[in-house]
C-alpha positions, 0 to 999 in steps of 0.5 A: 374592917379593912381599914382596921389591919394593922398589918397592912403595909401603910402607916396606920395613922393613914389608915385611921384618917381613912377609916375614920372619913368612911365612917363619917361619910356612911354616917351622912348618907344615912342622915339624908336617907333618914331625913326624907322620912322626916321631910318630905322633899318629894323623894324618900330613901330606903335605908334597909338596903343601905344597913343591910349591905353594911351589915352584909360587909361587916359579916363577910370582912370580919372571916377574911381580914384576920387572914388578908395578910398570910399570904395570897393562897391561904386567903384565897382559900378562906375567901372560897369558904367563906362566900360558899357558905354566905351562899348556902345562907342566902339559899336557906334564907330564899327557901324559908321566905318561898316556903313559909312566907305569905 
C-alpha cells in the first residue's frame, strides 16, 4: 500500500519498480509455498499464515496511507485509531473462538 503513494517524495517510476519487485517476490514465495503440497520434498509450508498476514497489511496500510502525508500528529493520531480498533477485532475474534469453538 505504500508503495502506491503518490505523495511520497521519491520519483514514482522508482516507486513502481519497487512495488512492482515486491510483488513479484510475494508471488514466488507463495509458489514454493504451494509447490510443497504438490511435491513432496519432505518439508511442507503453510500459506495461511503467509496470506493472512498479507491480508492483515492490506486491511491495516489501506487507513493510514491516505493520510501518511498530512503531517506527522494527524498520522499518528489515525495510526492510534486504527491499531485500537484492529485490537478490539482480534479480541472480539479471540472471545467468539474461546466461546463458540469446539
Amino acid at each position: 500500500m505504500l508503495l502506491s503513494n503518490r505523495r511520497l517524495p521519491f520519483p514514482w517510476e522508482e516507486l513502481r519498480r519497487l512495488r512492482s519487485s515486491v510483488i513479484k517476490f510475494a508471488l514466488i514465495n507463495l509458489v514454493i509455498g504451494i509447490s510443497t503440497i504438490v511435491v513432496n520434498v519432505g518439508i511442507r509450508i503453510d500459506n495461511s499464515a503467509h496470506i493472512g498476514g498479507f491480508l492483515s497489511g492490506l486491511a491495516l496500510g489501506v487507513p493510514l496511507i491516505p493520510r501518511m502525508t498530512a503531517g506527522r500528529e494527524r498520522y499518528l493520531s489515525r495510526q492510534k485509531v486504527t491499531f485500537a480498533v484492529a485490537c478490539l477485532v482480534l479480541a472480539l475474534f479471540g472471545y467468539f473462538v474461546a466461546r463458540f469453538a469446539p
